[in-house]
C-alpha positions, 0 to 999 in steps of 0.5 A: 526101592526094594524089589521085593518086599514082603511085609507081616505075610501070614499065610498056611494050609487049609485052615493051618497056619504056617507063616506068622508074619514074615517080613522081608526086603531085597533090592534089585541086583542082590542074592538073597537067601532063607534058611532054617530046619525043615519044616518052618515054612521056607517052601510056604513063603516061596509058594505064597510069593508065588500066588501058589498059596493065598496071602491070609495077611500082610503085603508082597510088593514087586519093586513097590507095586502090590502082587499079593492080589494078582494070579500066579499067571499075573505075577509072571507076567510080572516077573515073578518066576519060581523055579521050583523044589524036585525040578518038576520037569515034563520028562517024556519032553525034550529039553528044548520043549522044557526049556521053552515052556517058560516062555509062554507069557506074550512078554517072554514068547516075544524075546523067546529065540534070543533068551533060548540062546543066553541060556545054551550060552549059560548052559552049553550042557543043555544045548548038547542035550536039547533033543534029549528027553528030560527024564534022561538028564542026570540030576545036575542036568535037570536043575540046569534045565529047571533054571533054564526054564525059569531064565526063560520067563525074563524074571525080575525076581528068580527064586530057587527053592532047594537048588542043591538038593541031591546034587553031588559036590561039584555040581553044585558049585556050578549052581551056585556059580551059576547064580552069581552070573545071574545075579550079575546080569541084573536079575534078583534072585531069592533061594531057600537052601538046606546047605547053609554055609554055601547059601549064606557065603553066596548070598548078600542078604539072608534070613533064617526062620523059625516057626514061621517067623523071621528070627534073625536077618542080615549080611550073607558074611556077617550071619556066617560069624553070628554065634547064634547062627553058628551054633544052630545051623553050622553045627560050630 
């Protein structure tokens, strides 16, 4: 069984269509990754996944059960976490009060001392940094503790929307490292990612839209080698 799946979603904006019937599935303990240019509707199927927008058509399961019905506070109580695009952090609060934002749900409130230690386990910057004021952090520092905020929900289904974005080279090899570890802890993680060659080479399964749809799908590795894939977004 699948832990997300996501069958002919059709979703937009007011009355404007942007998905047109996107279908996707990723078992549990995988990478997952969805490129393509701006504007095709990367960040739309992230929102609608998580309740942000409405599903006009189509099905989102979380390991089999229909989410597409639930609130977005249901759908993280589910395990369901986004870590959104621009961190969105409150800046004038301290790390420590970011991070523990995330654990508001009865389920992650519970566990909330012990998860807040795997995360200064996997992040030690931020432990360094707990009484500082987000809005101080560097870039990297902030998407660690937007990460960290979204470890601390217990997500079953962890996605990222631009992970790398603004973050100097080196940096996002640690994100990225930084995702394999969780992956390898057992969560699943799906990304939208504007650099392609470090999402593909990361990822298990990956896609790429076009105009809202599915256009090809497969193997992390196996989409690096596609001619099509090459030629369009590897610029090779």
């Amino acid at each position: 069984m699948s832990m997300l799946s996501i069958e002919g979603l059709r979703t937009g904006y007011g009355d404007v269509p942007i998905l047109h019937g996107v279908d996707i599935a990723i078992d549990q303990g995988m990478i997952g990754a969805v490129v393509g240019a701006n504007g095709v509707g990367k960040t739309t199927m992230m929102r609608a996944m998580a309740g942000i927008l409405p599903t006009w058509q189509g099905e989102i399961r979380l390991a089999g059960k229909r989410i597409d019905g639930l609130t977005p506070g249901r759908r993280v109580d589910a395990g369901v976490i986004l870590v959104p695009e621009g961190r969105k952090l409150f800046p004038s609060m301290t790390v420590r009060d970011n991070l523990e934002l995330g654990s508001l749900h009865p389920r992650a409130k519970a566990a909330r001392a012990r998860t807040l230690e795997q995360v200064f386990n996997i992040f030690p910057r931020l432990k360094e940094r707990e009484d500082q004021r987000a809005g101080t952090l560097s870039g990297g520092e902030q998407q660690m503790c937007a990460i960290g905020r979204g470890l601390m929900g217990l997500p079953r289904l962890l996605m990222l929307d631009e992970p790398s974005l603004g973050l100097a080279p080196i940096v996002v090899e640690t994100i990225f490292g930084v995702v394999r570890r969780i992956r390898d802890e057992g969560v699943t993680v799906l990304m939208v990612e504007q650099n392609v060659h470090h999402a593909l080479a990361l990822s298990d399964r990956a896609w790429v839209l076009e105009q809202g749809q599915v256009a090809f799908e497969g193997a992390g590795q196996e989409m690096l080698a596609d001619e099509r894939v090459r030629r369009a977004y590897l610029g090779m």
